[in-house]
Phi, psi and omega in degrees: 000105173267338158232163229189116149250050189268002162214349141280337208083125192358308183331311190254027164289135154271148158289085180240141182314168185275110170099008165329114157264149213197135158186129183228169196239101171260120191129172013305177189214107155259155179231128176236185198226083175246165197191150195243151171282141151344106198136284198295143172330070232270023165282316181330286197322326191292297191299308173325298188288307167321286201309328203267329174263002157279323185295330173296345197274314160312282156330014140264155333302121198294172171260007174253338166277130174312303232289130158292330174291001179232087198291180210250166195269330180300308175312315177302160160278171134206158224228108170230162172183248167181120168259125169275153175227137176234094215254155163253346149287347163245356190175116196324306198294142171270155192262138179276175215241042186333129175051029201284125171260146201223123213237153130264104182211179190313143190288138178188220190240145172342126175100292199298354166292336179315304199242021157271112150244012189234000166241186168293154156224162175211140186221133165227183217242135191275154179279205198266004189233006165063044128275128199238138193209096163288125165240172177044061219257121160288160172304168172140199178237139173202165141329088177296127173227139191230179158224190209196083190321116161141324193243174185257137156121169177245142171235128167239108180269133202283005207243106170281132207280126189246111152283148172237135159329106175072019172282155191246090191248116164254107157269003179047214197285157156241172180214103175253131161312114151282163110004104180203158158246321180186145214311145189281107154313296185178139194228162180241126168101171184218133199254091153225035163100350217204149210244012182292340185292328210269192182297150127220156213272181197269148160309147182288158201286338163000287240205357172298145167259108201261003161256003152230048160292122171076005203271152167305315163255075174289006192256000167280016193245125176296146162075006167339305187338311210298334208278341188282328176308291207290315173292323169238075198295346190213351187194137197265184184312151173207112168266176202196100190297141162069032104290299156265163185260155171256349174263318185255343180263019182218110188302144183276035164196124132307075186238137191349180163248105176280153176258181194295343182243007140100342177300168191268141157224138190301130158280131174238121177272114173219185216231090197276153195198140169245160187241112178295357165180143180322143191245135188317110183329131171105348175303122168233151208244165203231121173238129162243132172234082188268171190227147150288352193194151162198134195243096178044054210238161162198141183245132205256097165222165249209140157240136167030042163202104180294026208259075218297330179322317182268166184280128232288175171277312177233167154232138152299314178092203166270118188236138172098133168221053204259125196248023184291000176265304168293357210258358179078024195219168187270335196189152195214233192279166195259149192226154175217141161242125167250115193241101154317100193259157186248157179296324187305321181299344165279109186265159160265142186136205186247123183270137157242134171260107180261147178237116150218150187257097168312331209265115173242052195263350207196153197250002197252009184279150182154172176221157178230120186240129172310276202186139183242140180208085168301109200237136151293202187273128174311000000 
């Protein structure tokens, strides 16, 4: 199945106008087949069938397809160039963009390569000094988009790339700005897209899978949602910045609660924090809130009032059809919220921030959250 919403959602279904014309070329499909003597180790199958897909990977695009739609490696383009990140909160310098992935796809707004499925992209990953070299680029026109593992935010270089036949395009240095206003109060998390960092509980005894017990992806163990009812059966999570851990105290998905007759209830979470002194009238403090995932879902957030009745300081509105809580996955599409908190809503002393998720219809409604970041006023 190449296109699908059966684990993104809608989002990545294409659209097309009445009488649209459309055609894209998935392939070649390779399949291999390998077999081991009796005896022998069957992981061999593994290392092997690995070996046999770096050789296919070198070897694309082939040269035995006919398809005027399927260009020749002569016919492509490629893109080199060096990505920088320039944060003034962490370094006078710009930072090379270590493992930054860098795209080429259809001109669009910082980000819309997430939800573009109906042209092409070609994207690799920057080495450790964020150099980068897309190659076997088809012609056409696009856009360069990089994410940056470690920083928030989308980068879009503004300047559109026309590929040719055997173009060679050097983009020298770029500079991508993260999102920033002012120096870090205190941050959850690690900002890579991904909810892998935070807790995740051990599976009901049920329901193990005993080939991810100890594994990098335990979060692949059926019915995980269920384990937050039991750990917080009567009060939901409250983390307490410079006190808890984010790997054990922040469950990795914000998903409903059951109650004793089994109904669903909307979840709040929050995030105590002290502020050691008033901050000047007219001060505003920057909470970034990015999500990995969010399933028909909305996040609703409220200073230094659980009172869910009044209207939140900020909503989401309802977002996502991201199906990564029942699908077993860490992360689904990237959501960035930047929410302008005013000083006054801040006492010194000790804050609370609540986050809640309302929408209680399906136990798979929820959110997975990237990294919470708190900047003071610049």
């Amino acid at each position: 199945v190449f296109l699908s919403a059966h684990y993104a959602g809608d989002d990545l279904v294409p659209k097309f106008d009445q009488g649209e014309a459309w055609k894209k070329v998935f392939g070649p499909v390779f399949i291999y087949l390998n077999c081991i003597n009796s005896g022998e180790d069957p992981l061999t199958l593994w290392d092997d069938a690995t070996r046999q897909m770096l050789v296919e990977v070198q070897n694309w695009p082939y040269s035995f397809t006919e398809s005027e739609d399927f260009q020749s490696a002569d016919q492509r383009g490629s893109v080199t160039g060096k990505l920088l990140v320039f944060d003034r909160e962490l370094s006078s310098d710009n930072i090379p963009a270590n493992g930054a992935y860098v795209g080429l796809c259809p001109p669009g707004n910082a980000g819309s390569w997430q939800r573009e499925c109906k042209d092409y992209q070609f994207w690799t990953v920057a080495d450790e000094m964020g150099s980068f070299s897309v190659r076997n680029i088809r012609t056409g026109t696009y856009n360069l988009y990089a994410w940056v593992p470690g920083f928030i935010g989308d980068y879009k270089n503004e300047a559109m790339i026309t590929i040719t036949s055997g173009s060679e395009i050097q983009m020298g240095e770029i500079i991508y700005q993260p999102p920033r206003n002012g120096p870090t109060l205190w941050e959850i998390g690690v900002p890579d897209r991904s909810a892998a960092e935070f807790y995740v509980p051990d599976p009901d005894p049920n329901f193990v899978n005993r080939l991810y017990i100890n594994h990098q992806d335990r979060f692949r163990q059926y019915g995980l949602w269920d384990r937050y009812t039991e750990l917080y059966p009567d009060q939901d999570l409250v983390y307490t910045v410079g006190e808890s851990d984010y790997k054990k105290d922040w469950f990795f998905v914000q998903v409903n609660r059951k109650t004793t007759d089994s109904t669903l209830v909307g979840t709040t979470w929050q995030i105590k924090f002290n502020l050691g002194s008033v901050y000047p009238k007219g001060s505003t403090f920057t909470l970034r809130v990015a999500l990995a995932s969010a399933s028909l879902a909305e996040l609703q957030v409220r200073v230094n009032n659980p009172e869910t009745r009044n209207r939140p300081l900020f909503s989401s509105g309802l977002i996502g059809r991201d199906n990564s809580i029942a699908r077993h996955g860490i992360h689904g599409l990237y959501w960035l919220y930047n929410i302008n908190i005013e000083g006054g809503l801040l006492v010194q002393g000790e804050n609370v921030l609540f986050f809640t998720q309302p929408r209680n219809q399906s136990p798979f409604q929820g959110l997975m959250y990237d990294y919470i970041r708190l900047e003071a006023p610049p």
